[in-house]
N, C-alpha and C positions, 0 to 999 in steps of 0.2 A: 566467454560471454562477450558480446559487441555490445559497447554502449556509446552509443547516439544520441547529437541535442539536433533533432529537426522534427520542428511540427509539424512537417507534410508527409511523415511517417504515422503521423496520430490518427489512420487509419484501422479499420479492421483487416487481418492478413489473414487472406484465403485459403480457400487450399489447405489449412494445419488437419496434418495427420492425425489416426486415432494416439490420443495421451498425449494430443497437443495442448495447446492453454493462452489464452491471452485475457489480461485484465488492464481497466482504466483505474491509477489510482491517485485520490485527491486529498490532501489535508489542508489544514487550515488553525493559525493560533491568532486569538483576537489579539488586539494593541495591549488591551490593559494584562493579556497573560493568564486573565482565570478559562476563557474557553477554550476548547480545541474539537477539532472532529476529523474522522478519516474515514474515509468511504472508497469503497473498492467497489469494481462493477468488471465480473469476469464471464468471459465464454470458455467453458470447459473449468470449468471449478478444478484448482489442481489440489485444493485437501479437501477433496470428497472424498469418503470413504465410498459412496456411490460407486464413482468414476474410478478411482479404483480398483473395485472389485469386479470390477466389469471387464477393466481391462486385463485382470489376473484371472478371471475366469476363462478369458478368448485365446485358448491355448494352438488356436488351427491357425495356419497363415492363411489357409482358404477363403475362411471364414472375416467376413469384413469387422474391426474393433469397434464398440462404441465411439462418438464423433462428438470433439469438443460441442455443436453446438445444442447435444443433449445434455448438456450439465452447465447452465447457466447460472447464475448466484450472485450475492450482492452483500456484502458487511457495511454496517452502520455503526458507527461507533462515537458517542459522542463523551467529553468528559469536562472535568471541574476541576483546577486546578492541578491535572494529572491524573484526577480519578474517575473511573467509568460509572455512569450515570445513567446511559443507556449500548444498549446492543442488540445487534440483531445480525444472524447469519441464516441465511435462506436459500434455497436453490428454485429456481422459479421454472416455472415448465415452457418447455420449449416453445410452444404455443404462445407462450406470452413475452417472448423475448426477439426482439428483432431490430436489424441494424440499417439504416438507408445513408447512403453516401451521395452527396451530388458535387461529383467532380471540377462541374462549369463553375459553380457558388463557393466552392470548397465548405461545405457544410455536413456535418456527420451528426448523427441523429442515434442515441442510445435506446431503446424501451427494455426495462426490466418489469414484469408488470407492470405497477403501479408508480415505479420510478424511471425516470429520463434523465437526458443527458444532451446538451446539442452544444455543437463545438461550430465557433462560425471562422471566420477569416476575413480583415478588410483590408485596408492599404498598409496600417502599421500598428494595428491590435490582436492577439489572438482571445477569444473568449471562450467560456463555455458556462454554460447557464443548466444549473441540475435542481429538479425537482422532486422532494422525498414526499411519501407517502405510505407510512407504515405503522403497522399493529402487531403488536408481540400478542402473543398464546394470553398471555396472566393477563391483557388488560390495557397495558402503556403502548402509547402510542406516538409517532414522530411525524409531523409534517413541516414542509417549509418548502423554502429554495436559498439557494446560492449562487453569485454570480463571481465567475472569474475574471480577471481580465491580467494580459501578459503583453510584452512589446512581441512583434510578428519577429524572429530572426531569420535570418539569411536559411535556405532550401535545404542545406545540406553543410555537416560540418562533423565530423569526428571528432569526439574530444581524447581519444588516446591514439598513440599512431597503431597499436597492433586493431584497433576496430575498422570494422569497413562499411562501408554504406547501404551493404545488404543485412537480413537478418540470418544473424546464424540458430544456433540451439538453442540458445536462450540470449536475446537483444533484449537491451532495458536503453527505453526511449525516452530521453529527458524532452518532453515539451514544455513545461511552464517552470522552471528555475525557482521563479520569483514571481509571484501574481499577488496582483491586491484582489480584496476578498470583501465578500457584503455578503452578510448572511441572516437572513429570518425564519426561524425554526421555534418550532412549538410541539413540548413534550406536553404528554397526556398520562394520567397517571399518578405513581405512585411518584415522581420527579419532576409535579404539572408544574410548568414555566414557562415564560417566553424570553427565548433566546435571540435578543439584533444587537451587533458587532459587528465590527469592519478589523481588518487585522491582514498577515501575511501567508499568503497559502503556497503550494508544490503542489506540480501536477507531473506524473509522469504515466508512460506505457509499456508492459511488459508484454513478450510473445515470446514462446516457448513451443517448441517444434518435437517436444522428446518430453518424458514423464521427468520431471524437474530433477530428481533424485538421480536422473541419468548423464545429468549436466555437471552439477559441482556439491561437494559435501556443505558445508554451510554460507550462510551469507550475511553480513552485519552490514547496516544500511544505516544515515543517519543527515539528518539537514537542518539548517539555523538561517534565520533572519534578523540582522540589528539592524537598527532603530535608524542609521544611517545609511540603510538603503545596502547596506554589503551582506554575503551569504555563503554561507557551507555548506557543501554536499560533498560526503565521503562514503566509504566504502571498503569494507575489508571481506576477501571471499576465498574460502582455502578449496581446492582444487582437488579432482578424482585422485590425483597422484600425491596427492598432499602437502603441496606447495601453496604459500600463500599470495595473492596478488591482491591490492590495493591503493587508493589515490583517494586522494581531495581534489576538488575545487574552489577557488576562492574566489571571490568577487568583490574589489575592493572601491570600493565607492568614490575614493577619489581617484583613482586612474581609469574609470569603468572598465576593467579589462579583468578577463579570467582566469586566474592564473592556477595551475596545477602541479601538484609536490605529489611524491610516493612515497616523503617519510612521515607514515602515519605507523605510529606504535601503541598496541592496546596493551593496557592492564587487566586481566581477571581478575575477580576476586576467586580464594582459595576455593571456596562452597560452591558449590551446584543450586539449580532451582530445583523445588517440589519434583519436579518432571525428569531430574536428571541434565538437563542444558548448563552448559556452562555460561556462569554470572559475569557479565561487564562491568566493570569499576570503571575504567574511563579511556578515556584516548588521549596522545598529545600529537597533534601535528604540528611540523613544522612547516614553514612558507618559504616561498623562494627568497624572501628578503630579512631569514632569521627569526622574522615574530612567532610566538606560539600561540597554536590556539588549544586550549584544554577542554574536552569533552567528558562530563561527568556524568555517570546515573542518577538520577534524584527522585523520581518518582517513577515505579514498576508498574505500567498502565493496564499490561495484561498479558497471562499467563500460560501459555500454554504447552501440550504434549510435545508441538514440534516448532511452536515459536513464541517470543516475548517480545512488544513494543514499551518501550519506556518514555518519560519526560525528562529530557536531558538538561544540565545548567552549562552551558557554554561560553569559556572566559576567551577574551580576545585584549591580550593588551587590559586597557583600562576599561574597554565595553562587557559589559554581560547581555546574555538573555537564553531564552528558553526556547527549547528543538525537539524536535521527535524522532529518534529512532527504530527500529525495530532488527530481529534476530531472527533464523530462520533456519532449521538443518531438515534439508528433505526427507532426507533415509526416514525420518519419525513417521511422516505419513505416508507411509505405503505400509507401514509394520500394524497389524492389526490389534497389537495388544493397544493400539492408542486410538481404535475406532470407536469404538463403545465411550470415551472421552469426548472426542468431536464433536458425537450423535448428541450428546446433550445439549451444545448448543445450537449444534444444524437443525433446521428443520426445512420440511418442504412443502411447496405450495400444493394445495389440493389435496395432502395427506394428514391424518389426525394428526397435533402434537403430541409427544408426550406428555404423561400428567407432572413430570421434574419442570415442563416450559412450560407447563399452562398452572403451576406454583411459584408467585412474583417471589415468595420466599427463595424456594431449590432452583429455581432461574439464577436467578441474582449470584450465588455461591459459582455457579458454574465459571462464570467470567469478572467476578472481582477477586482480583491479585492477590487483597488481601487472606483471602481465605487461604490460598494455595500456598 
């Protein structure tokens, strides 16, 4: 995997093969801690059961494979002190998804449907400004917008030395580290509120040139924002061969400099989830200058056949606050016994729901943690 912090990579990249994949994905946790939200915006959905089976269907080399940009899709997830509140996974028709770049402006322009995306660039801000617009099957509904804003960094820069500045099999593209965030969103529903907060968000970009599961067996992802302006972003990822590679970064607020360790060591817990994944109890990294930072689970945000995101408590020294991680093992989605899972929460534009999504009751079970 090459991982890159350059936002002049926060482009869409051409050209991906059929079982290729790239998504734009944004979170966000208010100052005071109780909101959060994550929103993902992909071309070529890589846990479509769809895409998928399309691609396991297309056994000719003759025969051209289905093309990332017939599987486009979008997650919405919003939650309450770690708990999900709202959701939505949707695959939107090709027809209604479309990307415009204008190279001279540096401006990039998202359409998912009914939701966008536009990322601008000026002398020393990078922003992106996204607008939701959405309705579940049972009845709830989410609108709003959100606005990013991040410092412009320098064009190009590796943050490990084995990454290089092209994209390989799978590139994960740190564009916003650390961005401030303003948000106004309005649930509809069975959760009707209105949500305005200001807080610390991440932004990054994934591209994926090969069916995920053909790159690395799992992946553990996780990032923190205190309260003085410093921030964690780590990563532990075990390999086709079975090796493990991993790193943090730190960012330490009085030196503003970034500094990066590889002794990050996880703890399991002994149990498995529902799903069979194995459970995270915590991480401790260490920093180049001794201090540790401890990475806990605290709240399991949601659940799934081939992955879990949680709300992490992360202690640094004498500062705490709250992160968001998530887990990931590919092999689970391509294995079909976990499609008829998915199907429950995927649905797709222009196609009847099922009557479990158009039940806010059997909706709801499908994607809160707790049930699972």
């Amino acid at each position: 995997m090459n991982i890159l912090s350059n936002q002049y990579l926060d482009l869409q990249k051409q050209d991906k093969p059929s079982g290729g994949y790239e998504w734009w994905y944004f979170d966000a946790i208010s100052t005071c801690k109780t909101w959060s939200v994550v929103l993902i915006f992909y071309e070529g959905n890589p846990f479509s059961p769809h895409y998928h089976g399309a691609l396991q269907n297309n056994r000719s080399e003759e025969t051209p494979g289905p093309k990332p940009q017939e599987y486009p899709a979008i997650t919405l997830s919003i939650y309450k002190k770690g708990q999900p509140i709202y959701y939505s996974f949707q695959e939107i028709e090709p027809h209604s998804f479309t990307i415009d770049t204008s190279m001279q402006t540096h401006q990039v322009r998202l359409t998912f449907g009914p939701h966008s995306v536009f990322l601008t660039r000026d002398r020393d801000q990078y922003r992106a400004e996204i607008q939701l617009d959405d309705t579940l099957p049972n009845g709830d509904t989410l609108q709003g917008h959100l606005h990013y804003s991040s410092a412009l960094k320098e064009p190009v820069r590796s943050l490990i030395d084995e990454s290089q500045d092209e994209l390989g099999a799978h590139s994960w593209i740190l564009c916003m580290e650390s961005a401030q965030v303003q948000a106004k969103l309005q649930l509809g529903g069975k959760n009707a509120q209105e949500l305005t907060f200001e807080g610390q968000g991440y932004h990054d970009h994934n591209v994926g040139m090969e069916p995920m599961h053909k790159s690395f067996m799992d992946w553990h992802w996780g990032r923190a924002h205190f309260e003085n302006g410093s921030f964690l972003l780590y990563y532990v990822m075990t390999q086709l061969d079975g090796s493990i590679t991993g790193g943090a970064w730190i960012s330490n607020a009085t030196d503003g400099l970034v500094h990066f360790t590889q002794d990050v060591l996880i703890t399991p817990f002994l149990n498995r989830s529902f799903f069979g994944l194995k459970n995270l109890k915590s991480l401790l990294i260490t920093a180049d200058d001794g201090s540790k930072l401890e990475v806990r689970r605290q709240t399991l945000s949601d659940n799934g056949p081939f992955y879990q995101r949680f709300h992490s408590k992360v202690n640094w020294e004498e500062a705490t606050t709250t992160g968001i991680s998530e887990y990931i093992v590919p092999s689970r989605i391509v294995n079909k016994s976990t499609w008829p899972l998915i199907n429950l929460r995927l649905r797709k534009e222009g196609k009847t729901p099922s009557w479990v999504q158009k039940s806010r009751f059997f909706y709801d079970l499908t994607w809160k943690s707790t049930f699972w």
